[in-house]
C-alpha positions as a Markdown table, in Angstrom:
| # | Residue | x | y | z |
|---|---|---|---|---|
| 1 | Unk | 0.0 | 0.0 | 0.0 |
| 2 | Unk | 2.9 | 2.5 | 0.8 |
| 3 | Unk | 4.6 | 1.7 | -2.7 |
| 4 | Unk | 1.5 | 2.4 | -3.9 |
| 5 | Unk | 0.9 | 5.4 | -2.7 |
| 6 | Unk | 5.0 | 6.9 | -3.4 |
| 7 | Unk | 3.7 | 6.2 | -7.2 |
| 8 | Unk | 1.1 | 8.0 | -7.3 |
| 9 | Unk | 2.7 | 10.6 | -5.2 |
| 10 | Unk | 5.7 | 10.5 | -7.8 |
| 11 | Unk | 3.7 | 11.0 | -10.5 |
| 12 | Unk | 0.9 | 13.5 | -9.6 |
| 13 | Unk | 4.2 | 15.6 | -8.4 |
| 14 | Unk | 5.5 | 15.1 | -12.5 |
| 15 | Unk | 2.2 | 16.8 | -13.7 |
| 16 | Unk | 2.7 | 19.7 | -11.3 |
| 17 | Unk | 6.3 | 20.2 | -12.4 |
| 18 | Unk | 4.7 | 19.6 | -16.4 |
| 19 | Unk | 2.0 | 22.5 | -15.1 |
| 20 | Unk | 4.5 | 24.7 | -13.9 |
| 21 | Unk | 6.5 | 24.8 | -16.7 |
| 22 | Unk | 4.2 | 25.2 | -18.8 |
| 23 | Unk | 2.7 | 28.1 | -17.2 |
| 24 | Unk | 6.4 | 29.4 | -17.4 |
| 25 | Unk | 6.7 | 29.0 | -21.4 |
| 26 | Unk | 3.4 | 31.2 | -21.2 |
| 27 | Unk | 4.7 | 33.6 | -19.7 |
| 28 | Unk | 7.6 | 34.1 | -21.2 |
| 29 | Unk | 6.2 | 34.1 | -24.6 |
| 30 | Unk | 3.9 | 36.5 | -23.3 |
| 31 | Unk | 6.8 | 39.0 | -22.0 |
| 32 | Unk | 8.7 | 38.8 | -25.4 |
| 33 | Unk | 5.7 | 38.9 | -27.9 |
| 34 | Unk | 6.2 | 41.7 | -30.7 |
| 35 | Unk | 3.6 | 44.0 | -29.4 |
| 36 | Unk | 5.1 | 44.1 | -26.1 |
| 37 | Unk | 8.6 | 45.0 | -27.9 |
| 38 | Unk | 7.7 | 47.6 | -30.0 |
| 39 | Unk | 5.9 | 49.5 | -27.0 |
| 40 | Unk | 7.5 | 52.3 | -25.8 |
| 41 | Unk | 7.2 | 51.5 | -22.3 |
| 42 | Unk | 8.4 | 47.9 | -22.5 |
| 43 | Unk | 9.9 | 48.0 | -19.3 |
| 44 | Unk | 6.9 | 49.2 | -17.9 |
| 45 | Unk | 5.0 | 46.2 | -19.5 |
| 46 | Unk | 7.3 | 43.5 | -18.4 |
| 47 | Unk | 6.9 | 44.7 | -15.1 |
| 48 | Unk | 3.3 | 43.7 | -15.6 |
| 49 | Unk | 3.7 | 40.9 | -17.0 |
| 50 | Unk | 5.5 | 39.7 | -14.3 |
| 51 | Unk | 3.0 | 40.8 | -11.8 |
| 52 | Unk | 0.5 | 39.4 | -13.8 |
| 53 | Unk | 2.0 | 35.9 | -13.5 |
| 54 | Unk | 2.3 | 36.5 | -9.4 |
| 55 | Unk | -1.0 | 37.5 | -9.4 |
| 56 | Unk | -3.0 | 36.1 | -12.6 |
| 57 | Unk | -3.8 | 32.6 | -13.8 |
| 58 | Unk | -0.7 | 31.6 | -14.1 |
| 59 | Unk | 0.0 | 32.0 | -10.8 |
| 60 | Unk | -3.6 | 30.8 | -10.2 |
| 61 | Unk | -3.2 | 27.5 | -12.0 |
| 62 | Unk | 0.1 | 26.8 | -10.6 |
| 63 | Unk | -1.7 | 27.0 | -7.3 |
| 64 | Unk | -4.5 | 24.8 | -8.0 |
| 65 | Unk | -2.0 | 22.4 | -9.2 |
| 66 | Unk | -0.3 | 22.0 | -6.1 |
| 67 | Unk | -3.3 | 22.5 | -4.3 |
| 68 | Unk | -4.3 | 19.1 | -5.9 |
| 69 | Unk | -1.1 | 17.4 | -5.5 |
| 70 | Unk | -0.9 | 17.8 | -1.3 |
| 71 | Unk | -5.0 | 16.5 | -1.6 |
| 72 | Unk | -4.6 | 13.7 | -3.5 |
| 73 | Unk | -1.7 | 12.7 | -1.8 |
| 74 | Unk | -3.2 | 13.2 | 1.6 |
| 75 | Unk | -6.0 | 10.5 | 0.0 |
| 76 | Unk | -4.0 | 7.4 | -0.7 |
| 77 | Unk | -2.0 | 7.4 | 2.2 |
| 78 | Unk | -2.5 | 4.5 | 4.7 |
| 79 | Unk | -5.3 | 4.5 | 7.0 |
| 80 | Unk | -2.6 | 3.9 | 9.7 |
| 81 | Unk | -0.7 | 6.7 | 9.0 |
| 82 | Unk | -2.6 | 9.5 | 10.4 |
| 83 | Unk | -0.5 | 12.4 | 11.7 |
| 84 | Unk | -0.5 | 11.9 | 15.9 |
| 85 | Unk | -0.2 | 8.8 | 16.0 |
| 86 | Unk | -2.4 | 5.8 | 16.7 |
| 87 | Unk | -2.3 | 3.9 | 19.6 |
| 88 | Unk | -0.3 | 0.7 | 19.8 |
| 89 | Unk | -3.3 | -1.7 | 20.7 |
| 90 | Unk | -7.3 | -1.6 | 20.4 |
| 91 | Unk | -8.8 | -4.6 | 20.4 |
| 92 | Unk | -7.4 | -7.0 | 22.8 |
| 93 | Unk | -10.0 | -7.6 | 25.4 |
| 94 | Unk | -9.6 | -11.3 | 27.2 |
| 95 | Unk | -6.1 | -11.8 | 25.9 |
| 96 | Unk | -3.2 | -13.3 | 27.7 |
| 97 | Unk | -0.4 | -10.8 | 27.7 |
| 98 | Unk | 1.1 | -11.9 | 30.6 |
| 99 | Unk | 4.7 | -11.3 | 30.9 |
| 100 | Unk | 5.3 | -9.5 | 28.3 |
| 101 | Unk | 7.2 | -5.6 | 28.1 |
| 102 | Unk | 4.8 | -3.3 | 26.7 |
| 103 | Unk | 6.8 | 0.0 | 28.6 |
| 104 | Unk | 6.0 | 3.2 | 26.5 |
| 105 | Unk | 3.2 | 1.4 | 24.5 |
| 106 | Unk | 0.2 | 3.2 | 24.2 |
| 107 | Unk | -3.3 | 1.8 | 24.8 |
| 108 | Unk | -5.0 | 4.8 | 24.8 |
| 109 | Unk | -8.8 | 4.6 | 24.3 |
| 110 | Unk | -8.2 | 0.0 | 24.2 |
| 111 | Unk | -10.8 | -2.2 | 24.4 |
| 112 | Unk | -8.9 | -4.1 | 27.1 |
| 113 | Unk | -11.8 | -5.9 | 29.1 |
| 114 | Unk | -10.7 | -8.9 | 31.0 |
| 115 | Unk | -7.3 | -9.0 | 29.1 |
| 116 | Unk | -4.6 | -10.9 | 31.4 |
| 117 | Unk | -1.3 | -8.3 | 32.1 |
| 118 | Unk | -0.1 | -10.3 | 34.7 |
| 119 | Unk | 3.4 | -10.0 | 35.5 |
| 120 | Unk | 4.1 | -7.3 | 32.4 |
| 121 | Unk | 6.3 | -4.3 | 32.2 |
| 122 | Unk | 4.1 | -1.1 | 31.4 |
| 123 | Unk | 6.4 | 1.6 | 32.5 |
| 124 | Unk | 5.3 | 4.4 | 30.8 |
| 125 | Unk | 2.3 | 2.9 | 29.3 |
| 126 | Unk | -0.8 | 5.2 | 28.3 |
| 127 | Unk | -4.3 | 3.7 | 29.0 |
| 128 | Unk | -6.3 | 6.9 | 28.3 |
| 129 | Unk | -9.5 | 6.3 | 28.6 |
| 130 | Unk | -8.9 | 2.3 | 27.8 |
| 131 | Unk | -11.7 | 0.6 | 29.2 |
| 132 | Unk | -9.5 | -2.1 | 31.7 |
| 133 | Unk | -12.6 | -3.5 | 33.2 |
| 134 | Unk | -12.0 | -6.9 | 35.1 |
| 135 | Unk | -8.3 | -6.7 | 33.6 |
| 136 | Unk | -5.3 | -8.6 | 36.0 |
| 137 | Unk | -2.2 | -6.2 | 36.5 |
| 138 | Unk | -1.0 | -8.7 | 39.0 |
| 139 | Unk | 2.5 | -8.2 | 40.2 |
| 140 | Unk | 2.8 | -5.6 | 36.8 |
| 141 | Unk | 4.8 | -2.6 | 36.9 |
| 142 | Unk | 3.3 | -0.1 | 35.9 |
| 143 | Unk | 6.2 | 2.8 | 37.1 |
| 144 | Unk | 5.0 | 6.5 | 35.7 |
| 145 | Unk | 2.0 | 4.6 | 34.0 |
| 146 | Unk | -0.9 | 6.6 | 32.9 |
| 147 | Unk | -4.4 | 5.5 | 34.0 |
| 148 | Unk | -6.0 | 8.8 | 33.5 |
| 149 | Unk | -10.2 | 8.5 | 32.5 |
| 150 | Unk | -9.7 | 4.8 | 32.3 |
| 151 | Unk | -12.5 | 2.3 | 33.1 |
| 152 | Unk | -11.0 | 0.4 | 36.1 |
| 153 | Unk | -14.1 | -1.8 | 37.3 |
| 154 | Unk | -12.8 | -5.0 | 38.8 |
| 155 | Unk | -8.9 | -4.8 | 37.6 |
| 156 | Unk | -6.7 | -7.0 | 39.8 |
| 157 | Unk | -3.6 | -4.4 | 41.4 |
| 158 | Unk | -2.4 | -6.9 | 44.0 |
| 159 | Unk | 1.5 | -7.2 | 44.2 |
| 160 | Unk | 1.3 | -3.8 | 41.4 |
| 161 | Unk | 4.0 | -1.9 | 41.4 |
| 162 | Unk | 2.6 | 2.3 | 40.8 |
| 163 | Unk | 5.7 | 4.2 | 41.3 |
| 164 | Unk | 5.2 | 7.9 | 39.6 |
| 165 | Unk | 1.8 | 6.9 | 38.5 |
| 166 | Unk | -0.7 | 9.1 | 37.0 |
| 167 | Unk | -4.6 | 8.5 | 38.0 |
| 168 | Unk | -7.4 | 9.7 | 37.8 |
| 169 | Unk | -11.0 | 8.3 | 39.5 |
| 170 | Unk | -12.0 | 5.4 | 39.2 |
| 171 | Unk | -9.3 | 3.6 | 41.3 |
| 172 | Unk | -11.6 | 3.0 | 44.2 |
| 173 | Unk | -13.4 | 0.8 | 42.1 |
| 174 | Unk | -10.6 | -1.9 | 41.4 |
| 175 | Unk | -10.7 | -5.6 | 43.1 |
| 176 | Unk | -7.3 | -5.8 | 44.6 |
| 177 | Unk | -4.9 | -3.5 | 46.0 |
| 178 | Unk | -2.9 | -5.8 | 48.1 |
| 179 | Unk | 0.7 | -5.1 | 48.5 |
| 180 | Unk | 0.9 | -2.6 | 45.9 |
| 181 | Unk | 3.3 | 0.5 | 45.9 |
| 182 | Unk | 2.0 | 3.9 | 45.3 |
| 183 | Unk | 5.3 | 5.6 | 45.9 |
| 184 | Unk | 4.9 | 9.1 | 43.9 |
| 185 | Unk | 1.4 | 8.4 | 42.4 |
| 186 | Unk | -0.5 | 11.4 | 41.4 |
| 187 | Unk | -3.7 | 10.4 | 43.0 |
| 188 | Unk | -6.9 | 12.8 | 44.0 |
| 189 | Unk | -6.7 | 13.5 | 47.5 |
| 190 | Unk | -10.4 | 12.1 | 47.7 |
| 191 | Unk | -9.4 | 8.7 | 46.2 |
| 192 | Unk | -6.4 | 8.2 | 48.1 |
| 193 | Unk | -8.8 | 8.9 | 51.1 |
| 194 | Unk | -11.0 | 5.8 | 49.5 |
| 195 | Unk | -7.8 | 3.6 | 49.1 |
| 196 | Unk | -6.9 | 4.2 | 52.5 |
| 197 | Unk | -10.2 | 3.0 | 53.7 |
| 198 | Unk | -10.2 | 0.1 | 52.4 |
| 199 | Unk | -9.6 | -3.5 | 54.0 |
| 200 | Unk | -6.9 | -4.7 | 51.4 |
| 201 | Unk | -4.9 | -1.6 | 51.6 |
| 202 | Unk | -2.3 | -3.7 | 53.4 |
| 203 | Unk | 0.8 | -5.6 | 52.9 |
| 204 | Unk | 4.5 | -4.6 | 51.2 |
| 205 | Unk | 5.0 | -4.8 | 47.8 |
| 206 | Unk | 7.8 | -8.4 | 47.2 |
| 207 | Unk | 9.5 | -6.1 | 44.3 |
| 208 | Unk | 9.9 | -2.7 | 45.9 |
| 209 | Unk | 9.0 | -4.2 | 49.3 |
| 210 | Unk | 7.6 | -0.6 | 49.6 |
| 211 | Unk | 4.5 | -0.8 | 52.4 |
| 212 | Unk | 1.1 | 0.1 | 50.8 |
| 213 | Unk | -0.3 | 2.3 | 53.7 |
| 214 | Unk | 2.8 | 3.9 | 53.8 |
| 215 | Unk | 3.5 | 4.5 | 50.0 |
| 216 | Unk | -0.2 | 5.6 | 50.0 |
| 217 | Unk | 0.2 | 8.3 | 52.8 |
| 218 | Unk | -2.6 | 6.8 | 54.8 |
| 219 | Unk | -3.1 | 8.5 | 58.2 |
């Protein structure tokens, strides 16, 4: 599809160059035509000539050429290509990527319902707005992680490591937050007050061996 689309990029770029050129010849057969020689104020007239072809159709159908180059390009480029980005993973609700390193990737906006992260590496990962419900980030690290607007019904924190972590609401809502570190997480001071509350705020994390209340600032 990309060779594709470099052709057809190559060529409607020829028939701009073809159009500008011959808007040139125009032009300059226009400047040196008798009628424009034999006038008195020659100079004069060249001058408008030349303004003519900065201003006039010429200049007008050079435009449009170009014009129609950059939008016919911009039509057979890839679907995936779109300029920001796409995110790295969509649809992967109920899979088993357990153990794998997905740091940096982004899942913003996923369909990432029951999916099994068990063990992974997500530093850096972006779930923006990904909708994690019921998903296991047991004994993950998810270190400067962003969970911002994300769905977070059910997922499974326990033995999580949150370091740097940005949050939004939600949190309170997950299954199990037992022995995970919140060292540094950007939490809202009325969910951490909900975390704190609850029963399975306990334990130390076995990787950091950071203590939850403690790394959560409970009272």
């Amino acid at each position: 599809i990309l060779k594709a689309a470099m052709q057809r990029t190559g060529l409607l770029l020829l028939l701009a160059l073809g159009l500008l050129s011959w808007a040139g010849h125009v032009t300059a057969w226009s400047i040196s035509s008798p009628a424009l020689a034999s006038d008195r104020r020659s100079k004069a007239s060249v001058c408008d000539a030349r303004m003519e072809l900065r201003g006039g159709p010429a200049s007008n159908i050079v435009v449009a050429a170009l014009t129609s180059v950059l939008l016919l390009q911009g039509s057979v480029m890839p679907a995936h290509a779109v300029s920001g980005g796409v995110a790295d993973f969509s649809e992967i609700a109920g899979a088993d990527m357990s153990g794998g390193d997905y740091s940096k990737k982004d899942f913003s906006g996923a369909n990432a319902k029951g999916t099994n992260l068990a063990k992974s590496k997500l530093k850096g990962a972006r779930f923006f707005k990904a909708d994690l419900t019921n998903a296991d980030f047991t004994g993950a690290d998810l270190t400067a992680a962003s969970l911002e607007n994300a769905k977070l019904e059910g997922v499974i924190l326990k033995n999580a490591v949150l370091k740097s972590a940005y949050t939004g609401t939600g949190l309170e809502k997950v299954a199990d937050i037992t022995n995970t570190d919140w060292t540094d997480a950007q939490l809202r001071p009325d969910v951490q007050a909900k975390l704190c509350e609850r029963k399975d705020a306990t334990g130390t994390n076995p990787k950091t061996k950071a203590d939850t209340r403690e790394s959560l600032q409970c009272p």
